[in-house]
Backbone as a chain_set.jsonl record, in Angstrom:
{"seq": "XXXXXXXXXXXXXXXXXXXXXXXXXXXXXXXXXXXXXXXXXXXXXXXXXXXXXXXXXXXXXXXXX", "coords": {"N": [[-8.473, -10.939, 8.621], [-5.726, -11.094, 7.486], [-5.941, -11.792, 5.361], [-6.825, -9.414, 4.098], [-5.276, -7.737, 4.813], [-2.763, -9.13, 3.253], [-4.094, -8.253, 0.281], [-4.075, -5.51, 0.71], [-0.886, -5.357, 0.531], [-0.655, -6.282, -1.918], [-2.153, -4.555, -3.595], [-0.977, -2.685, -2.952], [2.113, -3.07, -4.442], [1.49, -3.202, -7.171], [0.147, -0.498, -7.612], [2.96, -0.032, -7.367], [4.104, -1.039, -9.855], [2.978, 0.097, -11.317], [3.591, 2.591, -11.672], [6.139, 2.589, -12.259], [5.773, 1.285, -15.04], [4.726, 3.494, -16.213], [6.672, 6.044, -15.824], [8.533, 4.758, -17.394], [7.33, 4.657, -19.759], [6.226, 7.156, -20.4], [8.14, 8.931, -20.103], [9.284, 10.185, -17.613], [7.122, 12.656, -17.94], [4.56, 12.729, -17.878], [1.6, 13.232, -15.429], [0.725, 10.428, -14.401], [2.773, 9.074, -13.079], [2.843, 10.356, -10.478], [0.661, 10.048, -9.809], [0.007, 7.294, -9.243], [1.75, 6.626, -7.413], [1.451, 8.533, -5.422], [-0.964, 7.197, -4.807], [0.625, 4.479, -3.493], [1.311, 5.784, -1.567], [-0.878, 6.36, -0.09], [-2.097, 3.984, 0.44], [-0.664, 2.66, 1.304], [-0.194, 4.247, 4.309], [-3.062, 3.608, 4.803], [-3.027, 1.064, 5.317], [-1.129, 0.703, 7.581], [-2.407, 2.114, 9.331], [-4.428, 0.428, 9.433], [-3.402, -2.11, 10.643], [-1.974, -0.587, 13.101], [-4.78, -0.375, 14.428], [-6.045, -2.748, 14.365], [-3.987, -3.984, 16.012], [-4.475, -2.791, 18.067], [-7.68, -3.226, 19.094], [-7.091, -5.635, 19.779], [-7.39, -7.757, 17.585], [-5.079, -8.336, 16.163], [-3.108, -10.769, 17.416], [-1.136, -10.844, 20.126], [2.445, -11.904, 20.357], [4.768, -13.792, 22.633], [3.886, -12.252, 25.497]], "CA": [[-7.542, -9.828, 8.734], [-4.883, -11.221, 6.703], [-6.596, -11.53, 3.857], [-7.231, -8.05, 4.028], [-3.543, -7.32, 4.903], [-2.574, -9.389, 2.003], [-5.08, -7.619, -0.53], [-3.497, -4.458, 0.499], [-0.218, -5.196, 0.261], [-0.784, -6.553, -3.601], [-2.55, -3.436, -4.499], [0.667, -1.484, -3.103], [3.161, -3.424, -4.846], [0.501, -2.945, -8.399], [0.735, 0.465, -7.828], [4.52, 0.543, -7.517], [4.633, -1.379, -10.757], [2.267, 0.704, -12.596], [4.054, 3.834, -11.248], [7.244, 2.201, -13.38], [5.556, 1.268, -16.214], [4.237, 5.045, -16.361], [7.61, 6.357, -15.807], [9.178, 4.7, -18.522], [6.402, 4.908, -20.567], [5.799, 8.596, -20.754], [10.016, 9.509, -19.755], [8.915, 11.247, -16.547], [6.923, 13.793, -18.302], [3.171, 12.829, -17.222], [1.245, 13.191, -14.058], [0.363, 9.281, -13.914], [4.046, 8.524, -12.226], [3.114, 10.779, -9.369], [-0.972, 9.822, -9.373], [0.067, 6.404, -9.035], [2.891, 6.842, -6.331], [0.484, 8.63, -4.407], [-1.72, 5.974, -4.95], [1.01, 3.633, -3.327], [1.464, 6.016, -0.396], [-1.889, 6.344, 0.556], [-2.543, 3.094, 0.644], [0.843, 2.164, 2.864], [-0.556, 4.945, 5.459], [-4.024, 2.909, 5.18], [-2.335, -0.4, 6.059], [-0.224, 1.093, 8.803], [-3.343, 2.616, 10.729], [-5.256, -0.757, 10.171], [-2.225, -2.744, 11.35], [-2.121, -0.238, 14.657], [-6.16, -0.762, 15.045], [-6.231, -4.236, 14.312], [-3.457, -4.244, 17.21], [-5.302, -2.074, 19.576], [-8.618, -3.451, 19.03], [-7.552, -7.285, 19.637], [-7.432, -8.577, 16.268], [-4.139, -8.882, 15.835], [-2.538, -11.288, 19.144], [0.334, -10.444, 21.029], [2.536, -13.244, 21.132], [5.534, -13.748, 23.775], [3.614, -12.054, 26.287]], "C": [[-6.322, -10.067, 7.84], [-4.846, -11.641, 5.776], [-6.574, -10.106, 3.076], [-5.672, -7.16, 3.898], [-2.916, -7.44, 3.327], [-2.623, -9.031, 0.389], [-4.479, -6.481, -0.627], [-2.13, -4.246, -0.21], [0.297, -5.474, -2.128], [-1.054, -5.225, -4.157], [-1.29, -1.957, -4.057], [1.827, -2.002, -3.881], [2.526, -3.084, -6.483], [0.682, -1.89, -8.652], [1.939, 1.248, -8.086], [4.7, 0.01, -8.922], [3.643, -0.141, -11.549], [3.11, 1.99, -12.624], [5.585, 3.796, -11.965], [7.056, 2.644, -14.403], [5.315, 2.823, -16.688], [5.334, 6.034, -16.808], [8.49, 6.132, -16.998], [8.751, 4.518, -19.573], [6.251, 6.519, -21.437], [7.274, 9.312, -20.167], [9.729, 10.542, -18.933], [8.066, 12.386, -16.998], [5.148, 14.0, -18.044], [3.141, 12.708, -15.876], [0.912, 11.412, -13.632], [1.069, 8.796, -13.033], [3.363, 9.216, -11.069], [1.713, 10.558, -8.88], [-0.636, 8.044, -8.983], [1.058, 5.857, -7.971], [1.948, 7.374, -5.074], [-0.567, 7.87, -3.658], [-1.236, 4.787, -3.551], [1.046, 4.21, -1.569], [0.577, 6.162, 0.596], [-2.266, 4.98, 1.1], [-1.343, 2.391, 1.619], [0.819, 2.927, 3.97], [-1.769, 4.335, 5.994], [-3.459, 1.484, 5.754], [-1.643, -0.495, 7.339], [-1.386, 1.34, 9.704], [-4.319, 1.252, 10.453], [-4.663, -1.74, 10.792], [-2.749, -2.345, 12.884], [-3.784, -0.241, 15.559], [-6.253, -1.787, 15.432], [-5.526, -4.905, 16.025], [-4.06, -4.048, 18.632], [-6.694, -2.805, 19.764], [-8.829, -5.224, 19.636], [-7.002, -7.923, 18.529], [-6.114, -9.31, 15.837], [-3.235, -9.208, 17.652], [-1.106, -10.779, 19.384], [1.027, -11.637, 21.417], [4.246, -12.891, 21.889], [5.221, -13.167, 24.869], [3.029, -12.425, 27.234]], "O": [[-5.862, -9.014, 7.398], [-3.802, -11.938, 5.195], [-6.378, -9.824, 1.894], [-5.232, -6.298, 3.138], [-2.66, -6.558, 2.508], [-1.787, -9.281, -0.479], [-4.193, -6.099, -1.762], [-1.941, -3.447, -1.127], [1.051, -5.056, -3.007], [-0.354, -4.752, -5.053], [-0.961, -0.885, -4.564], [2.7, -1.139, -3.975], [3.435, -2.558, -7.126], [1.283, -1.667, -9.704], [2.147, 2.349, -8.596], [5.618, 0.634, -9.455], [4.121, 0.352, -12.571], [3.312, 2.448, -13.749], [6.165, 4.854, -12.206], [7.518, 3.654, -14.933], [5.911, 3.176, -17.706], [5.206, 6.741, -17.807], [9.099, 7.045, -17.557], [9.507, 4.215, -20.496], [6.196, 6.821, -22.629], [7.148, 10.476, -19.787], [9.849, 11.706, -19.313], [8.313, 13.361, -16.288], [4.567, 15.085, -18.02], [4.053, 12.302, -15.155], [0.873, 11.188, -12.422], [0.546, 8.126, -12.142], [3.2, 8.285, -10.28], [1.455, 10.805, -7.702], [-1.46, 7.676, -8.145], [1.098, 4.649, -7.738], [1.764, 6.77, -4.018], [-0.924, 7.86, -2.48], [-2.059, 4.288, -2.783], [0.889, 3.485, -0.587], [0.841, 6.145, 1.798], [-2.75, 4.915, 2.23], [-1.51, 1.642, 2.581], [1.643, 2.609, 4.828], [-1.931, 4.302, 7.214], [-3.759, 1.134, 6.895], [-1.566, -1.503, 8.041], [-1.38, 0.805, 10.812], [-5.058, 1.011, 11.408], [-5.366, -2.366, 11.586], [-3.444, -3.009, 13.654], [-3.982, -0.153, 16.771], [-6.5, -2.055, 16.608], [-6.006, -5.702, 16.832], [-4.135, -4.669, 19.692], [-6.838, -3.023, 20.966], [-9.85, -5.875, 19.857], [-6.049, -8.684, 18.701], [-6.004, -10.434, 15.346], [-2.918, -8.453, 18.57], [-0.231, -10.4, 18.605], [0.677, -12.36, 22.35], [4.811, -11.823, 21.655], [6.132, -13.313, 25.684], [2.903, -11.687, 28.211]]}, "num_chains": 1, "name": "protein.A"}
């Protein structure tokens, strides 16, 4: 699981850089800045609902309780 976590969070921080490079690449004027932003947000809504599975399911422990 936190491999997987890990994996994600790389390919969201990848996307935030590419979503730069794009930006100051093409001076806001292509669609890549906002295909690659989307990119970043989809994938930070996928991490969030496997987070709250992972939680619900077990996977991830509950500790101080």
């Amino acid at each position: 699981m936190k491999i997987l976590v890990l994996l994600i969070v790389m390919l969201i921080l990848a996307s935030l850089g590419q979503a730069l490079y794009y930006l100051i690449r093409d001076r806001g004027q292509g669609e890549r800045t906002v295909r690659a932003l989307t990119w970043r947000i989809g994938l930070s809504i996928g991490l969030f609902l496997l987070l709250m599975a992972g939680f619900h399911f077990g996977f991830i422990p509950v500790r101080g309780s």
